[in-house]
C-alpha positions as CSV (number, residue, x, y, z in Angstrom):
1,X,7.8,-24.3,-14.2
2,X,4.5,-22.6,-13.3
3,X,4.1,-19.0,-12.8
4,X,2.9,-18.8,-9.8
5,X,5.6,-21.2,-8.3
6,X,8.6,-18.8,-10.2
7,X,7.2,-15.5,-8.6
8,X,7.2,-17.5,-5.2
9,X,10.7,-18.1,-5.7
10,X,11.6,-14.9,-6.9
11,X,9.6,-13.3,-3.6
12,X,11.5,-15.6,-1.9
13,X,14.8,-14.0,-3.3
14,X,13.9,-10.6,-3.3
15,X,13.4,-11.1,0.7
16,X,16.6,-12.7,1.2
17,X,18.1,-9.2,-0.4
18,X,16.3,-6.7,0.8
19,X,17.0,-4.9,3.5
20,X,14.1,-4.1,5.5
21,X,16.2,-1.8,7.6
22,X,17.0,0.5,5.2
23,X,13.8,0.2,2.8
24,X,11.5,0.8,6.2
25,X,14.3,4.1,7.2
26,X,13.3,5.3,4.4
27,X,9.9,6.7,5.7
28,X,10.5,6.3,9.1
29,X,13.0,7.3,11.5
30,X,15.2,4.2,13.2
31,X,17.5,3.7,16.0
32,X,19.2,0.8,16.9
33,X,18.6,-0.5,20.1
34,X,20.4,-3.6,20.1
35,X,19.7,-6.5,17.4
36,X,16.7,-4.4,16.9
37,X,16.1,-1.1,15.4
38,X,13.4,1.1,17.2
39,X,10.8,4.2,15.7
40,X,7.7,5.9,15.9
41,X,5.0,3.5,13.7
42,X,3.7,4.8,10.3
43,X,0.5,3.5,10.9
44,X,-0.3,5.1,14.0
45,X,-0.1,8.4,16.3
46,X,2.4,7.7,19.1
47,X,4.5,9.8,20.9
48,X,7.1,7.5,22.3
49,X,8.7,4.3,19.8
50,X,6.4,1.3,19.8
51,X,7.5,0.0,16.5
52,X,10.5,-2.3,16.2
53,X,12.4,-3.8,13.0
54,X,14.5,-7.2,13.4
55,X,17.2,-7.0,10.2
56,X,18.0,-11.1,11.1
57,X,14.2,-12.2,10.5
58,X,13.8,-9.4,8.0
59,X,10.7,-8.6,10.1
60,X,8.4,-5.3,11.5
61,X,6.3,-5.4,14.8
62,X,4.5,-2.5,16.2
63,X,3.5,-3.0,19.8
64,X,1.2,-0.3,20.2
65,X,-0.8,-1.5,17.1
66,X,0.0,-4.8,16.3
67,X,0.8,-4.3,12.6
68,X,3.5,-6.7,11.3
69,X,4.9,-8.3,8.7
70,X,7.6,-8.7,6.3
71,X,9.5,-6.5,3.7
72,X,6.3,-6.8,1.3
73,X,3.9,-6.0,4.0
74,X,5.1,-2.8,4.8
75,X,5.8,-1.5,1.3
76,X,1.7,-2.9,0.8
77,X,0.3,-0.7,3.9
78,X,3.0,2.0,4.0
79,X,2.2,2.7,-0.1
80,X,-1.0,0.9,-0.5
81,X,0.2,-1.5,-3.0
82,X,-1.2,-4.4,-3.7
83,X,1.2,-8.0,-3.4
84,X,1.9,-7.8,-7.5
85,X,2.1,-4.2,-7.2
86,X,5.1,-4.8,-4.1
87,X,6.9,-7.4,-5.6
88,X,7.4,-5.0,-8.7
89,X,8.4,-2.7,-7.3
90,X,10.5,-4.2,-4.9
91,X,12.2,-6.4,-7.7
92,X,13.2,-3.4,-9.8
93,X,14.8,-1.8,-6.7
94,X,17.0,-4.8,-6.4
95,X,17.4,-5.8,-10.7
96,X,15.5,-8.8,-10.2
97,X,13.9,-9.6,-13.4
98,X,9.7,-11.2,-13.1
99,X,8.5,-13.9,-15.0
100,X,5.5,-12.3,-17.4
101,X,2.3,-14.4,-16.5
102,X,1.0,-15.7,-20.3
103,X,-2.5,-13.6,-20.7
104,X,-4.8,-15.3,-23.5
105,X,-6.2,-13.4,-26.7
106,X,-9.4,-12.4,-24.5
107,X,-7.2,-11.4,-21.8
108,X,-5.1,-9.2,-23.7
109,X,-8.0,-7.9,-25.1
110,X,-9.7,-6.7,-22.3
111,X,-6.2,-5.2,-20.6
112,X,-6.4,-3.1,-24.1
113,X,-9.9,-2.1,-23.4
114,X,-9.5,-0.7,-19.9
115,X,-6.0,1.1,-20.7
116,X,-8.0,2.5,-24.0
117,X,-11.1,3.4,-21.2
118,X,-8.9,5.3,-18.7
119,X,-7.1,7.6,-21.1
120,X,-10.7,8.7,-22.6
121,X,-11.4,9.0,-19.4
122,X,-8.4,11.0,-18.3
123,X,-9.1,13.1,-21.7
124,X,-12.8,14.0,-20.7
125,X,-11.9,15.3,-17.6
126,X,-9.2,17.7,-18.9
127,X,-12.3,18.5,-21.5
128,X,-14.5,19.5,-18.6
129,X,-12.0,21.1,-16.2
130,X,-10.7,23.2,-19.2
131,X,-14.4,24.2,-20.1
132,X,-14.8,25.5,-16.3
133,X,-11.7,26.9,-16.2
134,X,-11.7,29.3,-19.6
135,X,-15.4,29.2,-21.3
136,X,-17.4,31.9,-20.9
137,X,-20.4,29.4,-21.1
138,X,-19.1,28.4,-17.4
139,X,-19.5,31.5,-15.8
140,X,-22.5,30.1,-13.8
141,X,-20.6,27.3,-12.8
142,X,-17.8,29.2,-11.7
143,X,-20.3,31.5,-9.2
144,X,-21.8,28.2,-8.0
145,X,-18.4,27.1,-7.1
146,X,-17.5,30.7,-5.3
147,X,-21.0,30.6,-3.6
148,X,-20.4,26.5,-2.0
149,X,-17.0,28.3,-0.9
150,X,-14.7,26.1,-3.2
151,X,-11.5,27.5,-3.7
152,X,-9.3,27.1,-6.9
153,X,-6.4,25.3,-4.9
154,X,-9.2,22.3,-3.9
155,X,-10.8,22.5,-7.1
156,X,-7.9,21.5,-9.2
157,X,-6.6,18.9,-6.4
158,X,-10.0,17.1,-7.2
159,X,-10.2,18.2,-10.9
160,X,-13.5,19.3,-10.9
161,X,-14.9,20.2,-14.3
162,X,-18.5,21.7,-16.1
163,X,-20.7,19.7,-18.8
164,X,-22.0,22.8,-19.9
165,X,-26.1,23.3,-20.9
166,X,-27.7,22.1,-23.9
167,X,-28.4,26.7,-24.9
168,X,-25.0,27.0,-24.2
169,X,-23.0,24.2,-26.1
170,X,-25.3,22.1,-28.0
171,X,-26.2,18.3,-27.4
172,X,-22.7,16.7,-28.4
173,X,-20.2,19.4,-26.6
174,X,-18.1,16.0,-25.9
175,X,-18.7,14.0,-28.8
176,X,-17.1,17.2,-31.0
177,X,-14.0,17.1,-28.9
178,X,-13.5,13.4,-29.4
179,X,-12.2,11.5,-32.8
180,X,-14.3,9.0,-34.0
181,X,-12.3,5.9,-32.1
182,X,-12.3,8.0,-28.9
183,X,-16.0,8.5,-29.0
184,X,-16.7,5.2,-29.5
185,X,-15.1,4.5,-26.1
186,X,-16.9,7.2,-25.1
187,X,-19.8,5.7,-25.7
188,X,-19.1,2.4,-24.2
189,X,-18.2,4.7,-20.9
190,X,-21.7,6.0,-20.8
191,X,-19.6,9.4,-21.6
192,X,-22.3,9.0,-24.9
193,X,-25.2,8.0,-25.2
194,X,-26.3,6.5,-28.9
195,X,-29.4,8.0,-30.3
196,X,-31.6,5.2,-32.4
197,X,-31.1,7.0,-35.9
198,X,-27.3,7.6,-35.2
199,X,-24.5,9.9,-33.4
200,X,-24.6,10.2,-29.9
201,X,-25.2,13.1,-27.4
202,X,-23.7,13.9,-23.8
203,X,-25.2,12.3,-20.6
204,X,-23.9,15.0,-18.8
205,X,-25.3,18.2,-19.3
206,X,-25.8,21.8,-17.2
207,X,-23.9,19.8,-14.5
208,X,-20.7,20.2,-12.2
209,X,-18.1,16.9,-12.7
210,X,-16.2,15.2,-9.9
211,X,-13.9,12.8,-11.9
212,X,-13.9,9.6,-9.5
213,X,-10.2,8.3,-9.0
214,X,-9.3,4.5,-8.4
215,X,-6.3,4.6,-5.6
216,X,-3.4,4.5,-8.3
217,X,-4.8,7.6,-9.8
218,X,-6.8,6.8,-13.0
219,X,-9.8,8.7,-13.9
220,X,-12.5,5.6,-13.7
221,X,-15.7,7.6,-13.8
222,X,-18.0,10.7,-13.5
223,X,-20.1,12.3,-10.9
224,X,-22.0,15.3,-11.6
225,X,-24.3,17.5,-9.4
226,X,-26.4,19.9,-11.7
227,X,-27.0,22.9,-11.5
228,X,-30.4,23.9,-12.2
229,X,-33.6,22.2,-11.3
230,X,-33.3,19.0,-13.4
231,X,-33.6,15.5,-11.8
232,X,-31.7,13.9,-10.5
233,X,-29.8,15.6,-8.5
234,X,-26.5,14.2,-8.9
235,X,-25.8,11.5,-11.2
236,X,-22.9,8.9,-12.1
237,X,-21.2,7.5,-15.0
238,X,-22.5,3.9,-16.0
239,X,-21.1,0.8,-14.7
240,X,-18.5,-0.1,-17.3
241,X,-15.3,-2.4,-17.3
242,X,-13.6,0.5,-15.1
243,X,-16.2,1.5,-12.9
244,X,-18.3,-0.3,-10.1
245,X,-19.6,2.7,-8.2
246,X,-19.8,0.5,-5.3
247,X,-16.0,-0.2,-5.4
248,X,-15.1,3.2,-5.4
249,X,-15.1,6.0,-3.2
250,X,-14.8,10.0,-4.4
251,X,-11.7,11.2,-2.0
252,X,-9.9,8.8,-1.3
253,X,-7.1,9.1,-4.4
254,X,-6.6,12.6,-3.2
255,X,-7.1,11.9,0.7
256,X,-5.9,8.8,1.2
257,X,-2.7,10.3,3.1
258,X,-4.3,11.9,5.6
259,X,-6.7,9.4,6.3
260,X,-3.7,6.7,6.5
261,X,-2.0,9.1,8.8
262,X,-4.5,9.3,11.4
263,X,-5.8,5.9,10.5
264,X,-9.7,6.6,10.6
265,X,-11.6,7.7,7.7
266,X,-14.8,10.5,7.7
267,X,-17.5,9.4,5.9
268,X,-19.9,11.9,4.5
269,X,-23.1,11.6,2.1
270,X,-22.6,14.0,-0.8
271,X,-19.5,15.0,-3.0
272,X,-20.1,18.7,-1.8
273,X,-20.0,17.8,2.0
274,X,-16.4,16.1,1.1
275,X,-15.3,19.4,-1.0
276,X,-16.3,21.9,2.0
277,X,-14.3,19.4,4.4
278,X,-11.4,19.4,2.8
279,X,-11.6,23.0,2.0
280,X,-11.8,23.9,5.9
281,X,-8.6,21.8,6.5
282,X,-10.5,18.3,7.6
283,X,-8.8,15.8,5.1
284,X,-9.4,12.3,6.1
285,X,-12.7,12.8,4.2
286,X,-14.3,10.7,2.0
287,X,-18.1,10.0,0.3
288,X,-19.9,7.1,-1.3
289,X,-21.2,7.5,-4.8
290,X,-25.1,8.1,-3.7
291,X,-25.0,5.0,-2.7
292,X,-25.6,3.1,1.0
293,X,-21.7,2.6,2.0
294,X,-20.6,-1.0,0.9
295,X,-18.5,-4.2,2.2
296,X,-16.0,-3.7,-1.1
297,X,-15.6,0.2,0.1
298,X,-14.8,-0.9,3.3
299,X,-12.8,-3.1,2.3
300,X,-10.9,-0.5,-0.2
301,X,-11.0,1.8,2.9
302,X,-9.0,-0.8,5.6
303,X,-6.4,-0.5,3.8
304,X,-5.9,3.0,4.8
305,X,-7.6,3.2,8.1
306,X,-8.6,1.1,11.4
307,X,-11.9,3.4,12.0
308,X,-14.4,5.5,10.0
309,X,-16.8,8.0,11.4
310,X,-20.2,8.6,9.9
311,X,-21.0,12.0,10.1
312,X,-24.8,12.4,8.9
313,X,-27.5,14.5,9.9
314,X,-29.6,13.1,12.7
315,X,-32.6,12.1,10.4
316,X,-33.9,8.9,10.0
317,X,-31.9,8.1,6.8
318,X,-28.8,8.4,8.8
319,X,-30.3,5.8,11.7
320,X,-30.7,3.6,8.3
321,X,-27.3,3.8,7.1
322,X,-25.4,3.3,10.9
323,X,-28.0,-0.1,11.2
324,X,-26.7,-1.1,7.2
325,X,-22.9,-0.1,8.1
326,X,-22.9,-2.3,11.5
327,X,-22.9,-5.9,9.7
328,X,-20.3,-4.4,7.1
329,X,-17.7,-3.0,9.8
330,X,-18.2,-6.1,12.0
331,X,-17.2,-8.4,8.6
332,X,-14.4,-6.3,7.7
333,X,-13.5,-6.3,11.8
334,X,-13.2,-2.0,11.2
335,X,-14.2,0.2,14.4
336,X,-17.1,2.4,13.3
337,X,-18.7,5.8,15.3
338,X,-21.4,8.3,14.1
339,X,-21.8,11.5,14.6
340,X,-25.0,13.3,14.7
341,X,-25.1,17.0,13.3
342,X,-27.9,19.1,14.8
343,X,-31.0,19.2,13.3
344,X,-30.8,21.3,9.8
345,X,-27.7,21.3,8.8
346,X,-25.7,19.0,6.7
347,X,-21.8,18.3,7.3
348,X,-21.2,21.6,4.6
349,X,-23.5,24.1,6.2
350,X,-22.4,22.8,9.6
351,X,-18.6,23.5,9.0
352,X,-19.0,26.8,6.7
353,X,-21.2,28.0,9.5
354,X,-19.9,27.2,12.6
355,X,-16.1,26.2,11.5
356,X,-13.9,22.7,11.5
357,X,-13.2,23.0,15.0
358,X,-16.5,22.9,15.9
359,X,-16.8,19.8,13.8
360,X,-13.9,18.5,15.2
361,X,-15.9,18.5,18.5
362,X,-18.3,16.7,17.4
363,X,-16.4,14.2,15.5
364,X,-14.3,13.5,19.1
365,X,-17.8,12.5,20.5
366,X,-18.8,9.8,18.0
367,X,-20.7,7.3,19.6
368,X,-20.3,3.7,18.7
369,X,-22.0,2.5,15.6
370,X,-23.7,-0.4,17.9
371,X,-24.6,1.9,20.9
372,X,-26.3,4.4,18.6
373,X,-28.0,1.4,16.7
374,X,-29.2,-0.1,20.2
375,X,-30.3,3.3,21.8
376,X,-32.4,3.8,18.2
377,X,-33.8,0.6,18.5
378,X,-34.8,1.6,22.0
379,X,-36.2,4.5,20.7
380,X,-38.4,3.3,18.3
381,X,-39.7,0.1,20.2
382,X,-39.3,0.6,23.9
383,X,-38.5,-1.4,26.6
384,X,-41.6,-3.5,27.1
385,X,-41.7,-7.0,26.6
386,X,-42.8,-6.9,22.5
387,X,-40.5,-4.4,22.3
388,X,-37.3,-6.3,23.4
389,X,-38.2,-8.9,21.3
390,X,-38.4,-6.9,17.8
391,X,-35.3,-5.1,19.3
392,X,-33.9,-8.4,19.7
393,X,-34.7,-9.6,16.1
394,X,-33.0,-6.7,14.2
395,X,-29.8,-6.9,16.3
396,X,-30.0,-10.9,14.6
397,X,-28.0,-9.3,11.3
398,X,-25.0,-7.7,13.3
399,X,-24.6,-10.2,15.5
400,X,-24.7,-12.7,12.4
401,X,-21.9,-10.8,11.4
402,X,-19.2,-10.9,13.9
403,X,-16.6,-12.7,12.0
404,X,-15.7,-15.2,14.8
405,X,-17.4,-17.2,17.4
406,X,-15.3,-15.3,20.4
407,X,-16.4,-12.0,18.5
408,X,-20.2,-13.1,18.3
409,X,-20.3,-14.0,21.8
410,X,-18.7,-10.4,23.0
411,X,-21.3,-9.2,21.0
412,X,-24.3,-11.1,22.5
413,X,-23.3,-10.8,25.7
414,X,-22.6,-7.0,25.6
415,X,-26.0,-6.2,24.0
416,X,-28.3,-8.8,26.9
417,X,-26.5,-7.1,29.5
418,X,-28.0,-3.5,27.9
419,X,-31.3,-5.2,27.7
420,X,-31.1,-6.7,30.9
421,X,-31.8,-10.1,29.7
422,X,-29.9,-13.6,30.8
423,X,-27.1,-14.0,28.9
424,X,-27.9,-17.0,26.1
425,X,-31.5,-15.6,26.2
426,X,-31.2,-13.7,22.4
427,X,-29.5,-16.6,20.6
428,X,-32.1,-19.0,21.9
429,X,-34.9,-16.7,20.8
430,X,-33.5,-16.8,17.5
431,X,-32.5,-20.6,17.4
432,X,-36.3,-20.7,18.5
433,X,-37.5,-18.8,15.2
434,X,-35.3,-20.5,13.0
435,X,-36.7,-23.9,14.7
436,X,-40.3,-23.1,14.7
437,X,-40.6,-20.9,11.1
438,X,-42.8,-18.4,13.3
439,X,-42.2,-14.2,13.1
440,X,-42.5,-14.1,17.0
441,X,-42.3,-16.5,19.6
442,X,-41.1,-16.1,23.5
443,X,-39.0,-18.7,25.3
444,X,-41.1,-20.0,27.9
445,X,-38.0,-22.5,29.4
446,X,-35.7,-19.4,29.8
447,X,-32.0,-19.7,29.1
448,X,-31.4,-23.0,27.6
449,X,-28.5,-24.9,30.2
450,X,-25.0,-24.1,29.3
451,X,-25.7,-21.4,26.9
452,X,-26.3,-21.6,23.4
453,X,-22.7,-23.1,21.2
454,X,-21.7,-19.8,20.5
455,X,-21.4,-18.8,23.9
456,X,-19.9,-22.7,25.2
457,X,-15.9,-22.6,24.6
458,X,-15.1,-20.0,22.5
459,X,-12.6,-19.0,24.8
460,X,-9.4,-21.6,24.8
461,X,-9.1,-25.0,27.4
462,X,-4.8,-25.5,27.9
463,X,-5.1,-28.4,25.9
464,X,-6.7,-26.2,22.7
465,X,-3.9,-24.1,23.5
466,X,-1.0,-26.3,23.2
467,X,-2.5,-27.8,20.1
468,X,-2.7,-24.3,18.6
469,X,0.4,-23.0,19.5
470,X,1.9,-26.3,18.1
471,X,-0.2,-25.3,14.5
472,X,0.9,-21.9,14.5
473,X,4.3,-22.6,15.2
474,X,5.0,-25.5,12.7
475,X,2.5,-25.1,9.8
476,X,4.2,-27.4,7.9
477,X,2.3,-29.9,9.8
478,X,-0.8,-28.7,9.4
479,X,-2.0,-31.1,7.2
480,X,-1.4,-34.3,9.2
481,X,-3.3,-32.1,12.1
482,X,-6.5,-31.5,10.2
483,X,-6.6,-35.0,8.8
484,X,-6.7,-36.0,12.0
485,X,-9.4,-34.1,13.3
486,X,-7.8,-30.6,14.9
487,X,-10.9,-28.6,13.5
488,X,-13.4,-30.9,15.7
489,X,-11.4,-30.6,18.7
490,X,-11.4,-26.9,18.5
491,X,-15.1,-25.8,17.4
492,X,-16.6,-22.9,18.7
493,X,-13.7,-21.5,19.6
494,X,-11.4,-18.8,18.4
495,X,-9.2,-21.6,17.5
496,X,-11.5,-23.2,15.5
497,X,-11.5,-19.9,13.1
498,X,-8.1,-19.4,12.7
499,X,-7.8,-23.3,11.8
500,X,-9.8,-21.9,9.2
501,X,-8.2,-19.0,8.3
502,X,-4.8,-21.5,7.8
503,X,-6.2,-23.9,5.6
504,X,-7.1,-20.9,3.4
505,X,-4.1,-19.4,3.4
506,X,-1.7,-23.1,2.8
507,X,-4.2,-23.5,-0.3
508,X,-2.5,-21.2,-1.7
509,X,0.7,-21.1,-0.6
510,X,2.7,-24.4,0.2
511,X,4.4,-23.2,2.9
512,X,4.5,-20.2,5.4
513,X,6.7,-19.0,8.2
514,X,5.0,-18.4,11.7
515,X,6.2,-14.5,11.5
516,X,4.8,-14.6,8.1
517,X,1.5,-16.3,9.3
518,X,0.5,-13.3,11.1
519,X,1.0,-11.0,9.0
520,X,-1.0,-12.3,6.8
521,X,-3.9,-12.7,9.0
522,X,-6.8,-9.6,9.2
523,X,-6.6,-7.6,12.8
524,X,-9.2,-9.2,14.9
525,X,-9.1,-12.0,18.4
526,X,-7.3,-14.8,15.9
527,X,-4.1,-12.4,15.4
528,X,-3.5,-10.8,18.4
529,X,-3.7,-15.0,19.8
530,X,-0.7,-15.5,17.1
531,X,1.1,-12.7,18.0
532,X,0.8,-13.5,22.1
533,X,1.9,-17.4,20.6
534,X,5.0,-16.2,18.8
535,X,6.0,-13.4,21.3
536,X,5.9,-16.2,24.2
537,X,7.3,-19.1,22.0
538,X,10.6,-17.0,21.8
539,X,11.0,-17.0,25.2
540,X,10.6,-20.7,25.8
541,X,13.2,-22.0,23.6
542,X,15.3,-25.0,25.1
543,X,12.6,-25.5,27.3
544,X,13.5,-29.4,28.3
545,X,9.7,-29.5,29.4
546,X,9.0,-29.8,25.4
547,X,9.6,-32.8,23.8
548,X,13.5,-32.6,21.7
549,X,11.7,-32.2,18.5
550,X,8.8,-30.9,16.8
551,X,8.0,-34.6,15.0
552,X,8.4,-35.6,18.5
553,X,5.6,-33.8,19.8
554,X,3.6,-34.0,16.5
555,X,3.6,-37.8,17.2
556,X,1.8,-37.3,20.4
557,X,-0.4,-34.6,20.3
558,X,-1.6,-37.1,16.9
559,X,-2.1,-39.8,19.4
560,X,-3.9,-38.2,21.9
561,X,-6.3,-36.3,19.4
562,X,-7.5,-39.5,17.6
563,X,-8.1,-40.8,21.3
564,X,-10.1,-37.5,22.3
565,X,-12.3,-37.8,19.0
566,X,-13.0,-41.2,19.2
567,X,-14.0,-40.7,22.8
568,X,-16.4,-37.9,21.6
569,X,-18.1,-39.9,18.5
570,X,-18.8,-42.6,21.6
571,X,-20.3,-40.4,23.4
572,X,-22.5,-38.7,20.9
573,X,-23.4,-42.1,19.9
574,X,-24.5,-43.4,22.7
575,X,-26.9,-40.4,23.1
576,X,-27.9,-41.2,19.9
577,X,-28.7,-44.5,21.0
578,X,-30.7,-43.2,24.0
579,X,-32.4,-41.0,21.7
580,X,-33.5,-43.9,19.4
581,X,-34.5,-46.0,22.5
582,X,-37.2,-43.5,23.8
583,X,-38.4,-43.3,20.1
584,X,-38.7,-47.1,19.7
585,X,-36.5,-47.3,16.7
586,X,-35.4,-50.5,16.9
587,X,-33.2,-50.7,13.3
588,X,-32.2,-47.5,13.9
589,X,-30.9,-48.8,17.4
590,X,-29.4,-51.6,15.9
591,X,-27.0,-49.8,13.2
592,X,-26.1,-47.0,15.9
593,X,-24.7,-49.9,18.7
594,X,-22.6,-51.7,15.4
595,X,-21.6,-48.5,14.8
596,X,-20.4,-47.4,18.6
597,X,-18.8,-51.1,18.9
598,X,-16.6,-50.1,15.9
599,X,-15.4,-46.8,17.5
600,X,-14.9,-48.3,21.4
601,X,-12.6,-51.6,19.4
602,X,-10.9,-48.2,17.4
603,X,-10.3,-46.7,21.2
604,X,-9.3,-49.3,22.9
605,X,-6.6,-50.0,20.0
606,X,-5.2,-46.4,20.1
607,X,-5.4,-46.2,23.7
608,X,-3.7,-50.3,25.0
């Protein structure tokens, strides 16, 4: 038996005993109310009990939210584990024993490395934080850290350490603390840096260290801001098998609880604006590694939190990063605000001077990435005619990015209205551009009729409806669906995108549960539509208005589908037709009416 089918089984096992009731009481406070037990939800800030846990279907629900899910999602979001990481821990807790997945000879190999990478890792920052901690040759380091206001109690929660100068310790300060096999790992970290006749010396030198945590804890990497007048300014360790600075975010090992507890993140530029937040009691903190803030960190981030806050100065740089963060958050379907500090200070001078509450303030009065992007678009180009249109063309990458048509056309439709233009007017422009290859060009026809696809139907007919209520409630007949044609009958439409999120998911798992569905799908339009489908479902059963089984109903809503397509490939043919006619095509006319005779003998089989 595969491994992957033997740890489905086992999931499968562990969820038949486990009792959600008592692993979820664990960290949160149930009642019973009912079948049902009933509690304030982990994952947001409520006052009065949204969140409700069914023992019978061994399933969560929180109104107020909408998280949900199964034994394994909660202890994934509650204790940001990943699925292997959950069914671990959830198999030991009930003496369930896992299948070990066969690694090969260069699998094993690399595991080695890494494990071998963190501990020198680990061992360098005890090196460094040691060095700040007792060495006289620190005592610079240690007034720097007194004069930026950082108090012992943060410093050791983040570990921070000293690489001291060259005058002070020499070139190879680390390399002398290492044995031979740890400095070679060293030096495959970056840690070292091999000289061309031999040995090695430090990369960091004269400079504070900010060991950079993964979220289980391990030490993947350095950043260190120096103290003198040396370029640059702040500097990481290499990429290396353990570290992708753009993966990785400084904070959020040691912040991640208070960010998951208020469910929006702070994003700040350097590692000494994060360090001054947390001093003044702001947790949910965290900073990029000098780098613009990326999908993967966003991604590592929505685990922990439904918003996050820029909170830059008001320069132009940070008008650059809210345009490159708009795209990202609309991908990752995250809420995103900015808040603009006054001119001159920096989130650390801003909140040792005037105090967190003050930057609470401002914090509360975040505008919305978009707004702030539109209004600095504004700015810059104006209002007049040329200046709508380059507006126009650099809102083209975040509208490119909502992650559904339904999403896109909100989108659209909310940034013409702020324009003042006729709604279809800005995807035509650009369906224009793309058309005609030029950098400018102005619709001279106005809005095309109808609207361009994106804005036709994204919204749901009652027939699309009923087809995906019937695919969300029995996936199990998915297949037959899609052979069929379901995704054609539904494109451009929110249904069309969770058809597509299904077929994902099935490709990898044979079979799914409704319940299990949706919690499995990302927050955005396509799950809230399965939770209104299940919530609704349940209160329709018996319903003699629905045929007496599902194969029942499968049977017809087959029929009538290959009926509606075949209609709709006859009718796009015969434009075709129409098309060819005005051209003069006369083969091409030919091969089109074989081909529309075909379907009409096809539809008037299916439908006599």
């Amino acid at each position: 038996m595969k491994f992957q089918e033997s740890r489905e089984d086992i999931a499968a096992r562990i969820k038949d005993q486990a009792d959600i009731v008592k692993i979820i009481g664990e960290s949160v406070d149930l009642k019973k109310s009912g079948t049902r037990f009933l509690g304030l939800c982990p994952f947001h800030g409520e006052k009065t009990p949204s969140f409700t846990v069914h023992p019978g279907q061994q399933f969560f629900h929180c109104f107020g939210c909408g998280e949900s899910g199964d034994v394994f999602t909660f202890m994934m979001k509650y204790h940001h584990l990943d699925f292997p990481a959950a069914l671990k821990e959830l198999a030991a807790r009930y003496q369930i024993a896992l299948p070990e997945k066969p690694r090969s000879a260069a699998e094993e190999k690399l595991a080695r490395k890494r494990q071998a990478m963190f501990a020198v890792n680990d061992r360098c920052a005890t090196i460094y934080s040691r060095y700040l901690l007792e060495s006289p040759g620190a005592a610079v380091a240690r007034e720097y850290l007194v004069r930026r206001g950082v108090s012992a109690a943060v410093r050791d929660r983040f570990r921070i350490g000293y690489a001291p100068a060259v005058d002070v310790a020499g070139w190879d300060f680390l390399a002398r603390q290492l044995p031979a096999e740890e400095r070679r790992i060293a030096e495959e970290l970056g840690l070292l840096v091999k000289k061309d006749n031999g040995g090695s010396y430090d990369r960091f030198r004269d400079r504070v260290l900010f060991p950079i945590f993964d979220i289980r804890g391990r030490v993947v990497g350095f950043g260190g801001r120096i103290l003198g007048d040396g370029q640059p300014k702040y500097m990481n360790s290499p990429e290396s098998p353990v570290f992708n600075k753009s993966r990785a975010l400084l904070g959020l090992f040691q912040q991640g609880e208070s960010i998951r507890r208020l469910r929006q993140a702070i994003v700040v530029e350097g590692n000494f604006d994060l360090i001054s937040l947390v001093e003044h009691g702001q947790g949910n903190v965290v900073a990029p590694l000098g780098t613009a803030l990326t999908r993967e960190q966003l991604r590592l981030l929505h685990r922990f939190a439904e918003e996050i806050v820029l909170l830059f100065d008001g320069d132009s740089a940070g008008q650059k990063a809210a345009m490159r963060a708009v795209p990202l958050l609309f991908a990752e379907q995250m809420a995103g605000r900015i808040a603009v500090l006054p001119v001159g200070h920096d989130p650390d001078t801003f909140v040792r001077q005037e105090g967190v509450d003050a930057l609470r303030k401002i914090v509360e009065k975040a505008e919305p990435l978009p707004e702030f992007v539109l209004a600095s678009l504004i700015r810059d180009h104006g209002l007049t005619l040329d200046g709508k249109m380059r507006i126009i063309q650099e809102l083209k990458p975040i509208a490119d990015a909502a992650p559904s048509p339904l999403q896109r056309s909100v989108v659209l439709a909310h940034f013409s209205e702020k324009l003042g233009l006729p709604a279809g007017q800005m995807e035509s422009f650009w369906t224009a551009r793309v058309a005609t290859g030029e950098g400018r060009r102005e619709q001279s026809s106005g809005p095309t009729t109808g609207g361009s696809d994106h804005e036709r139907g994204t919204s749901l007919s009652g027939t699309q409806r009923h087809l995906v209520g019937f695919m969300v409630l029995h996936p199990r007949f998915f297949p037959k669906l899609a052979a069929t044609g379901l995704r054609d009958f539904l494109a451009g439409t929110v249904g069309e995108v969770l058809f597509l999120q299904m077929q994902a998911i099935l490709a990898e798992k044979s079979h799914i549960e409704p319940e299990e569905l949706l919690s499995l799908l990302p927050e955005g339009a396509e799950r809230g539509l399965v939770s209104d489908l299940l919530m609704k479902a349940a209160g329709r059963s018996g319903d003699p208005a629905f045929p007496t089984s599902p194969e029942e109903e499968l049977e017809d809503l087959v029929g009538w589908l290959r009926i509606q397509i075949l209609r709709k490939k006859s009718m796009e043919l015969q434009k075709k037709i129409l098309v060819s006619q005005q051209q003069g095509d006369l083969k091409l006319i030919q091969l089109l009416v074989v081909e529309k005779q075909d379907v009409d003998r096809q539809l008037q089989g299916v439908e006599g």
